[in-house]
N, C-alpha and C positions, 0 to 999 in steps of 0.2 A: 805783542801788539801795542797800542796805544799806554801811554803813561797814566796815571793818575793819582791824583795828591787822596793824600790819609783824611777822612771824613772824621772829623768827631763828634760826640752823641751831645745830646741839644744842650748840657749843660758844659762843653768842652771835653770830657771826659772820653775815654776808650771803654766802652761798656761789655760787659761779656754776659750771659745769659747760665749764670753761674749752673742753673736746672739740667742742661746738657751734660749728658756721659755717655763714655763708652761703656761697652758690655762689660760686665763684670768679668774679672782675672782675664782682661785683656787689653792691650797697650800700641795705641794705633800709631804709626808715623806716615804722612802724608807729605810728599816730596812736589815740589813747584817743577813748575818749567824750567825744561832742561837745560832747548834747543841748542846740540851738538856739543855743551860744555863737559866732554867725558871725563876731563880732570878734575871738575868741578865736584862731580856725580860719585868717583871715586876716593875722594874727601869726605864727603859728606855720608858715604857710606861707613867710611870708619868710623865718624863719631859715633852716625845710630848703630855702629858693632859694640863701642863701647859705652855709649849710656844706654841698653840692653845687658848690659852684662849681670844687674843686678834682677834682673826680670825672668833667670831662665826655667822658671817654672810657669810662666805666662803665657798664653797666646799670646803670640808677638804679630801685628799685621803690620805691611808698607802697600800705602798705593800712592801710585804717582799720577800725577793730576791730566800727562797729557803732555804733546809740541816738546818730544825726545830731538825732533831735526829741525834743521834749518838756524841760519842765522851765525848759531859757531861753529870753530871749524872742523869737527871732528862727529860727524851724527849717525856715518855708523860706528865709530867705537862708543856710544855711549848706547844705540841697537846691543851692539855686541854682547856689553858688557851686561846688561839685563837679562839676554840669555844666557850668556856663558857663565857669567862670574856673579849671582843673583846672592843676594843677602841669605844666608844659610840660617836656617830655622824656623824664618821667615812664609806666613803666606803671603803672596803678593798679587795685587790687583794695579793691572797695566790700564790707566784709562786712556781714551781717543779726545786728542786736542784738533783744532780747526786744520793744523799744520800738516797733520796727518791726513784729516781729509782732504786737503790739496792733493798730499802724495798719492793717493788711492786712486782719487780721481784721472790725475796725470798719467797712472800705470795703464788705465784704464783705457782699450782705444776705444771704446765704443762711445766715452763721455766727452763732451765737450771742454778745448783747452784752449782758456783764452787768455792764458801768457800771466794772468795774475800769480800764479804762483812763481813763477819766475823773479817777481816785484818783490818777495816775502822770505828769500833765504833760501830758496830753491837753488840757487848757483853754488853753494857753500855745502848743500846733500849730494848734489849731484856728484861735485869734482870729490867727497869722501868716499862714496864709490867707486872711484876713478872715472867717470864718464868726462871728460875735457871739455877748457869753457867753448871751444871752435865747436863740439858737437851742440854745442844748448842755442842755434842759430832760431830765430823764429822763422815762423810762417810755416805750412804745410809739410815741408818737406825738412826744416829742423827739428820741429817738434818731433816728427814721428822715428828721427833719426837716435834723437835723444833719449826717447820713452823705450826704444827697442833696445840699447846699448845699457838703460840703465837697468831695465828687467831684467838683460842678459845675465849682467855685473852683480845685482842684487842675488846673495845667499836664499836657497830654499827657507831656510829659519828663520830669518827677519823677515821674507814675504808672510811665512805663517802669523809671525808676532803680529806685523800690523792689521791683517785678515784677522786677527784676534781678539783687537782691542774691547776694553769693554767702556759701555758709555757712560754709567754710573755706577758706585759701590755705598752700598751700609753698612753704618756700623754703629749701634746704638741709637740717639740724636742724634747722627751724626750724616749727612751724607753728603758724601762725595762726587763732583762732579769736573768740567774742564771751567769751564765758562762762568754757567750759572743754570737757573730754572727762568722758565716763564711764570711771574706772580700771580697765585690765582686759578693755577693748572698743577690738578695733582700729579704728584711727582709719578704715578703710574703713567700718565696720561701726556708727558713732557714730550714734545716732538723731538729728534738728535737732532736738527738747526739750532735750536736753542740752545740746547747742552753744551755744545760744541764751540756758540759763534755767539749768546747773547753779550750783552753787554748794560747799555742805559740802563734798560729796565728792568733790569735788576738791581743793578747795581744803584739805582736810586731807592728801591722799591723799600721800606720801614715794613712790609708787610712779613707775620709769622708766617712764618713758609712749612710748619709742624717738625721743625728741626733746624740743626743747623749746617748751614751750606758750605763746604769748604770748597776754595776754587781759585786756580789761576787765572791766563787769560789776559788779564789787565793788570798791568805791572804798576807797585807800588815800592816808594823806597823803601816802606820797613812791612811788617807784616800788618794786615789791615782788618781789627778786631770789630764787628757791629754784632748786635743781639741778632740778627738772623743770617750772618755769614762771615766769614774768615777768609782773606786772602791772601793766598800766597804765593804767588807771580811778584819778586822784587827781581826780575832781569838778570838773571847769572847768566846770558849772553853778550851783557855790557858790564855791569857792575860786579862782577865776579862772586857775586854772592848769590849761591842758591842754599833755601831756606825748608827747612822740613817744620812742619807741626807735629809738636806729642803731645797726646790724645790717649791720659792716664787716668780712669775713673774721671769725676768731676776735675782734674786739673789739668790744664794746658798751659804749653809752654813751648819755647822753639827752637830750633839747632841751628846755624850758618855756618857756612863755607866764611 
């Protein structure tokens, strides 16, 4: 989505809320937005294979924040790849990015489709499935031509993945989301619009949220540290860098591609 420059805390500084950890003997990596970089994804998995390596008495967790398609070129091999070929020893928590509720919604004939996802990286999922750009025509009669070829096309196991996504994870301090939270609304209480698709107000928002927020969504050049959230959405569909957070007792730290 939208870009945005790195905020620094009122005295210029990148502040961290040193109080935040994870659970004890266990060591969290938190992976950004993917969309469709499966080269990228399989990089960056090797590193967290090998800075893991010293960990293997540990719970080891990965979740990915969310928006696996659209935009690069390749969204189901980086589907694929999370089913098939999934970080070994690893739990892993797959969350739902806004990208994804586009795609749901799209599958969906009973929801309304008004071509926005097509604006968003849609053309770049589509043809990874094989569905052809001549089939993605609008208006009534392409859409529905499109939505059926590409349900066809689409693997039982990836329908299941994205039917399975989950919208937030904890872990410690620590939690997990695509987006952001609404400021103000306990995190029980969070609607998935928010989760999913906030942005401003949060992202402005200096308020304790009773942990700390990790979250894509809003793409920053380098990773974007504030005392109540962490982002990490830096564009590995343009800038070829996608970024994991680790998330070891009180210390954090990062991996890139």
């Amino acid at each position: 989505m939208a870009s945005r420059h790195q905020r620094p805390g009122i005295d210029g500084s990148h502040p961290e809320n040193v109080a935040a950890r994870a659970p004890e003997g266990t060591r969290v990596y938190a992976i950004g937005d993917i969309h469709g970089r499966a080269d990228l994804l399989g990089r960056l998995h090797r590193k967290i294979l090998a800075d893991a390596a010293d960990a293997t008495a540990m719970r080891k967790v990965v979740v990915y924040i969310g928006d696996y398609v659209d935009r690069g070129p390749d969204s189901f091999g980086v589907v694929n790849m999370l089913i098939e070929d999934p970080l070994d020893g690893f739990e892993r928590h797959h969350l739902k990015g806004n990208h994804e509720d586009f795609l749901l919604r799209f599958l969906d004939p009973g929801a309304h489709d008004d071509g926005t996802w097509m604006l968003n990286g849609a053309r770049q999922t589509l043809e990874s499935y094989g569905v052809e750009w001549s089939d993605m025509a609008y208006g009534a009669d392409g859409s529905a031509a499109a939505r059926q070829k590409f349900a066809d096309f689409m693997p039982e196991s990836h329908r299941s993945f994205f039917q399975g996504l989950e919208l937030s994870h904890r872990e410690g301090d620590y939690l997990f989301v695509h987006a952001g939270i609404r400021p103000g609304v306990p995190v029980e209480a969070q609607r998935p619009f928010d989760l999913m698709w906030i942005r401003d107000a949060f992202l402005d928002s200096d308020a304790d949220h009773g942990c700390v927020v990790v979250h894509g969504h809003s793409i920053v050049p380098e990773p974007e540290m504030r005392p109540n959230r962490i982002g990490i959405d830096t564009g590995a569909f343009r800038s070829n860098r996608l970024t994991a957070l680790v998330v070891d007792g009180a210390e954090r730290r990062f991996l890139h591609t």
